[in-house]
N, C-alpha and C positions, 0 to 999 in steps of 0.2 A: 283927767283925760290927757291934758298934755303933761301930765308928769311919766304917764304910758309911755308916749311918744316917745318921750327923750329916754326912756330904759328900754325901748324896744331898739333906738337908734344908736344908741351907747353898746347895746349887746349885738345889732348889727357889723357895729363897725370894730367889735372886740374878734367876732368872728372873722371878719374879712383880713383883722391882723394880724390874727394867728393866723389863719391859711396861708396868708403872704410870706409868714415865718417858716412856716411849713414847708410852702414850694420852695421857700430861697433855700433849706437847708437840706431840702431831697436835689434840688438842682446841683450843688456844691458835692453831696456825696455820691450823685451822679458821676458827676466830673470827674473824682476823683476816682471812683473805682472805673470809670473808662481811661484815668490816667495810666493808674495801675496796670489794666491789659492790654494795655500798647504796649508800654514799657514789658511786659511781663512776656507779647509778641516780636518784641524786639529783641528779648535777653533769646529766647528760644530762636530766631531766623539767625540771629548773631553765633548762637551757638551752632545750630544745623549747619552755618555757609564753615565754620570752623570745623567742623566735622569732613564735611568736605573738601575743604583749602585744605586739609589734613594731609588727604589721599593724593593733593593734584602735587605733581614734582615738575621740576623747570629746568631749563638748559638756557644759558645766559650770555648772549656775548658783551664781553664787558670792553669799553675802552674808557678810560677817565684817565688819573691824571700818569704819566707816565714815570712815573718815580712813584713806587710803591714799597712802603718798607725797603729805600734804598735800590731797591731790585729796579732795572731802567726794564720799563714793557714799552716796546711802539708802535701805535697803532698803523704805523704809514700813510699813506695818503688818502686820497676818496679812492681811488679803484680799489685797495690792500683793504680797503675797511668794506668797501660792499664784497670782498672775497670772506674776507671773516664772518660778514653777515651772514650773508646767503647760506656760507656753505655750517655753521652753526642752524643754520632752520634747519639745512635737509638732515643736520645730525638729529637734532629735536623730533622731526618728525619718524624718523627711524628708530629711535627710543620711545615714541609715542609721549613724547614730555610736552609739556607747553611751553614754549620757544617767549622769552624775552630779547629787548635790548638795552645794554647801559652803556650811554654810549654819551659822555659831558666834556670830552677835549676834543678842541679850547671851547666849543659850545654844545649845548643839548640839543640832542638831532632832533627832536620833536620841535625845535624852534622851525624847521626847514622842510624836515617832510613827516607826516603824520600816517597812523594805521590807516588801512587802506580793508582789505577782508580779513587780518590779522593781526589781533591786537597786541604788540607787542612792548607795551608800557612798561616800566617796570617799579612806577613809582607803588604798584600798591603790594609790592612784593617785600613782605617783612625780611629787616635785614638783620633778623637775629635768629632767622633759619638758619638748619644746619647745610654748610658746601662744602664743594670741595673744588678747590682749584686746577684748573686742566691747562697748562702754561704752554701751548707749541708753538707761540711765536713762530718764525719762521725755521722751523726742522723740518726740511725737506726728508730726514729719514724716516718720520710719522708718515708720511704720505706712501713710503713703499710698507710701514706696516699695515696702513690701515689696506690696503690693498689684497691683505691675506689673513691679516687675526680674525679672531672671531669676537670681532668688534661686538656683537649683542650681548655676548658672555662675559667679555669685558668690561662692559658699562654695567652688566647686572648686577656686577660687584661693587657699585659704588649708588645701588638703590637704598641705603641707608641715609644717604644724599636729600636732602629736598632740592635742593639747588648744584647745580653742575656748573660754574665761570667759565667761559672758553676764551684766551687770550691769545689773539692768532692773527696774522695777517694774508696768510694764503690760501690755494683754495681746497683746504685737506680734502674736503668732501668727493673729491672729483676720484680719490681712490676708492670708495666705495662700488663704483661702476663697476669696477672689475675685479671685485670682493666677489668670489664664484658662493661664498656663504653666506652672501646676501639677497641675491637672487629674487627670495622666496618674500621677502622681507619690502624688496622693491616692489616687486609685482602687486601687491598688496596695497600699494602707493600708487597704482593704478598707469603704474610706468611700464606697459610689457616687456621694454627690452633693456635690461638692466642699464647697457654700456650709453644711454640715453640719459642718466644720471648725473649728468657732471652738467656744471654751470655753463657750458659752453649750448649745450642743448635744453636747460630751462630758466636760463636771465631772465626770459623776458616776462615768463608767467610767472617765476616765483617772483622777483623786482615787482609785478604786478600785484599783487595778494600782499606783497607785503608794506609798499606804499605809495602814496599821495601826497603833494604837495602842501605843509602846513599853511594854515588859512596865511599867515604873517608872511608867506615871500608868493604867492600866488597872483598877487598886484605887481611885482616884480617879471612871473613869468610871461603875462598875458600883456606887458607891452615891451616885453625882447618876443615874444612870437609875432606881436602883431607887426614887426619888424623885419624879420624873417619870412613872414609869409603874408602879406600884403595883401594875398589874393588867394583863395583856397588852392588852386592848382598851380602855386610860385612854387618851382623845381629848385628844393632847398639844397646844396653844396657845403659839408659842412669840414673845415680841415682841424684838425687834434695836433697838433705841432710842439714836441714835447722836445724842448733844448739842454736841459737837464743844468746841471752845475759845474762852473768851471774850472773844473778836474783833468787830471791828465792817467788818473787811476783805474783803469779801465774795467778792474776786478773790484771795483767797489759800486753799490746800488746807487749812487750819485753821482755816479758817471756823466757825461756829457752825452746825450741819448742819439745826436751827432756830431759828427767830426771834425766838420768845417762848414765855412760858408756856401759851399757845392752844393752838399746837402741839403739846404735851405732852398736852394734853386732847382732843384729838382720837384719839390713841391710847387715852384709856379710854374715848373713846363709844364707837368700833368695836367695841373688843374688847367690850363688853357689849351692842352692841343688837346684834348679828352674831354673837356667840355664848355669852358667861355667862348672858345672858337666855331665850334659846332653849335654854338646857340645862335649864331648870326647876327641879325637884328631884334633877335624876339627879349622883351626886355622884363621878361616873366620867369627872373632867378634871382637868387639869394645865396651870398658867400657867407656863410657862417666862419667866422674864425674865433679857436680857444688854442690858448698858449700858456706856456709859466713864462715867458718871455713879453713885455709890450711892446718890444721892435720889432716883433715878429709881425703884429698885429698893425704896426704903423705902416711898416713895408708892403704890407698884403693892401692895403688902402691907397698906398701911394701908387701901384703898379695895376691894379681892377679897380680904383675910383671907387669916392665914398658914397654913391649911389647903388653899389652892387655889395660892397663891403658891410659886413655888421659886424659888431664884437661888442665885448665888455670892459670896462677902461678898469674894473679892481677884482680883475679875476682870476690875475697872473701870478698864482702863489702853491705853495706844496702846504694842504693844511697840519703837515704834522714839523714843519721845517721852518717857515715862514713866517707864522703866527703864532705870537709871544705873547702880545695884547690884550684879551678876552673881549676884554667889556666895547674894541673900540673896531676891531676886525673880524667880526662874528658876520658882521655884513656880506665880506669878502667870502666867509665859506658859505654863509646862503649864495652868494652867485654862484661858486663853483659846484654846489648842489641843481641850484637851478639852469644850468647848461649843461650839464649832464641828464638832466629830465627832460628836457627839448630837443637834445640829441637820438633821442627814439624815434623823431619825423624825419630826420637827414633823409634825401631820397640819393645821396651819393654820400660818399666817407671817403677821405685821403686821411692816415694816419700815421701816426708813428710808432713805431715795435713797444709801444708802452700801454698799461695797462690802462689809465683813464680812458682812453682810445677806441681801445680792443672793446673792451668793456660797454663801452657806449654804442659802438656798432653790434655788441650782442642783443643788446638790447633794445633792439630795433624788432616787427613783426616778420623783418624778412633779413635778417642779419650777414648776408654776403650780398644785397643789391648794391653791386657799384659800390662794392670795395676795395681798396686799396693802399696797404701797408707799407712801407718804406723801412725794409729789414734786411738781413743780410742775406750777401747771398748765395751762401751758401748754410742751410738751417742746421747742419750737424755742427757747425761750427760753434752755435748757440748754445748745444750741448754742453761742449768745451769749455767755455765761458760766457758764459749769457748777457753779460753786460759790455762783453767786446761790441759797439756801434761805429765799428770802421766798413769799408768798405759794403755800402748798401746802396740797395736798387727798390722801386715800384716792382708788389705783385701782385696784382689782380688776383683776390683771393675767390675762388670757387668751394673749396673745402679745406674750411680752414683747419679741422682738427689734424689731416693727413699732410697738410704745407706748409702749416706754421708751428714751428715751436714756441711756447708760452706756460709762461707760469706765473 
C-alpha cells in the first residue's frame, strides 16, 4: 500500500513537472511570437509613416552658421530673423508645404521660444533629403519679382524638391499682397482681402501660431513682467532706443540709427510731456526701457528714477554682431527674445525707425495704440537712402503702412 502511494505521488509530481515545462515553454513561445508582432507592427507603421513622410515636402528657414562653404549668409539681428520667419511661413503656407525652422546662431531658437499651434521642429527632418537652396538674402529686387511672377508656377518647378532652404532676412512675403495672381490662392487662406497679406497686418497672429516661450527662459519672463506690471492695470511705457554703431557711413545698415545727443533727448521730452507728466501722482506706471546701448538705459533711470524705470542689464547686443561667444552669451539672446515677447502688453511705444521696434509694436493686439516713432521727416527721403538717420522728429503713427516707410 505504501509502495502505491509513493508511485501514485512520484507520477503526481512527474505530471505537475511536466505541465510546469509545458506552461514555461508555451509562455516563452508566447512571448515570443507577441515579440515578433510588435516588431512586425512596427516595421509596417515605420513603413506607412514612410510612405507618408514620402509625400509631405517642406519649406525651411534655415539660419545656422554664417560662413557656409565660404559663402558669408547673415541672419541679421532678432527683427531681420522674425522677418525671414514669418514671411517663409506665409511662403510655406502658400505652397501648402509644411513650414520648418533651423535656426542655431550663436543658439537654438527652441532654447527661447518653443511651437506654440505650429510645429515647426526641424530636428526630425532627414537631412539626406533632397533641397534646394533659395538664397535672397537681402535682394530687394526679389520682392518687386515676387510682386508679379507667377510665384506658384515657379515653385512648382522645384516640387521635385522635398525640402526648399530659405535664407533671407527680409520681409519678401509682403510682395505677395499685391501679386494680383495670387489673389485666389490667398483667399483660400481665409484672408479676403489679398493686400491684408503682408506682416504688417498678421504679426501678431501669425508670431502667435507660431510661438511660445521655451519652458528654459519663461522663469526669466514672469519676473521682468512681474516688474513691469506690478498690478494688473500698471499703464506699461515701453521705449525701443536703437543707437546703432559708431559710423559716420550713413549708406551703410550699421549706421548710427541717430545722429546726436538731441536725439536722445527728444525721446525724454516725449515720454514726459505725453505721458509721466500727465500721470500726475498716480504711481500706477512702468518705463519699460530696451537698447543696444546700456547708457541709454542708465540715463532713462537717472532722469525717471529707479522706481518707474525697469530694463535689463545684458540685453544690449545685436545677436548677429555682438555675440561671438555661444556657450557663454546665449543668456543675452534669451533676453533679447524675452523682451521682445513682453513687448506685445506695451500699452504705449516710443521707438526708433528700426525694425526691433517696429516689429514689436506690430505685435501688439492693437499695433498703433500710442505709437510713436522717431524717423525722419521727410519719408520719401527714406526712399532715397534708408539708412540717412539725420534730421528726425516724433510721429504719432495712425496708419502706419500709408506714413511710414519700412523695410
Amino acid at each position: 500500500m505504501m509502495r502505491l502511494k509513493k508511485i501514485y505521488a512520484h507520477f503526481c509530481w512527474l505530471i505537475a513537472y511536466r505541465a510546469s515545462k509545458f506552461i514555461m515553454l508555451f509562455s516563452f513561445l508566447l512571448i515570443i511570437v507577441l515579440f515578433f508582432k510588435e516588431l512586425g507592427d512596427q516595421i509596417r507603421r515605420s513603413k506607412s509613416m514612410m510612405m507618408m513622410d514620402r509625400d509631405v515636402k517642406y519649406v525651411r528657414y534655415v539660419c545656422t552658421d554664417p560662413f557656409v562653404l565660404f559663402k558669408p549668409r547673415e541672419c541679421g539681428g532678432w527683427a531681420d530673423r522674425l522677418k525671414g520667419i514669418l514671411s517663409t511661413y506665409a511662403l510655406a503656407m502658400l505652397l501648402n508645404r509644411t513650414f520648418v525652422i533651423e535656426s542655431t546662431h550663436p543658439c537654438e531658437l527652441s532654447q527661447m521660444l518653443a511651437p506654440n499651434k505650429v510645429n515647426w521642429l526641424h530636428n526630425n527632418l532627414n537631412n539626406h533629403s533632397s533641397s534646394f537652396d533659395l538664397d535672397l538674402n537681402y535682394k530687394l529686387e526679389m520682392f518687386e519679382h515676387y510682386a508679379s511672377a507667377d510665384v506658384l508656377a515657379e515653385f512648382k518647378q522645384l516640387d521635385k524638391f522635398k525640402v526648399i532652404n530659405i535664407y533671407t532676412g527680409m520681409r519678401f512675403s509682403d510682395a505677395f499682397a499685391w501679386n494680383p495672381l495670387l489673389r485666389e490662392r490667398i483667399a483660400e487662406l481665409g484672408i479676403d482681402k489679398a493686400e491684408q497679406f503682408t506682416l504688417y497686418h498678421q504679426m501678431y497672429k501669425w508670431y502667435g501660431e507660431l510661438f511660445k516661450l521655451a519652458p528654459g527662459v519663461v522663469d526669466k519672463y514672469d519676473r521682468l513682467y512681474a516688474r513691469v506690471k506690478p498690478k494688473r492695470d500698471t499703464f506699461l511705457i515701453c521705449l525701443q532706443i536703437r543707437v546703432g554703431q559708431q559710423t559716420n557711413q550713413a549708406n551703410r545698415p550699421d549706421a548710427r540709427f541717430m545722429s546726436g545727443k538731441g536725439e536722445l533727448e527728444k525721446f525724454w521730452t516725449l515720454l514726459d510731456t505725453e505721458f509721466v507728466s500727465k500721470m500726475g501722482r498716480s504711481d500706477n506706471y512702468r518705463i519699460f526701457v530696451t537698447s543696444d546701448h546700456d547708457d541709454v538705459k542708465w540715463e532713462a533711470e537717472k532722469l525717471f528714477g529707479k522706481e518707474k524705470i525697469v530694463y535689463n542689464a545684458d540685453s544690449s547686443v545685436h545677436i548677429d554682431r555682438d555675440i561671438s561667444d555661444k556657450q557663454s552669451n546665449c543668456e543675452k539672446v534669451d533676453s533679447v527674445a524675452v523682451e521682445f515677447h513682453l513687448m506685445s502688453s506695451c500699452d504705449a511705444m516710443l521707438v526708433s525707425h528700426s525694425g526691433y521696434g517696429i516689429l514689436a509694436a506690430w505685435n501688439r493686439p492693437n499695433k498703433e495704440k500710442n505709437l510713436y516713432i522717431l524717423t525722419k521727416r521727410n519719408q520719401s527721403d527714406l526712399r532715397k537712402l534708408y539708412w540717412d538717420r539725420s534730421d528726425l522728429e516724433f510721429k504719432k503713427v495712425i496708419d502706419f503702412p500709408n506714413e511710414i516707410f519700412f523695410i
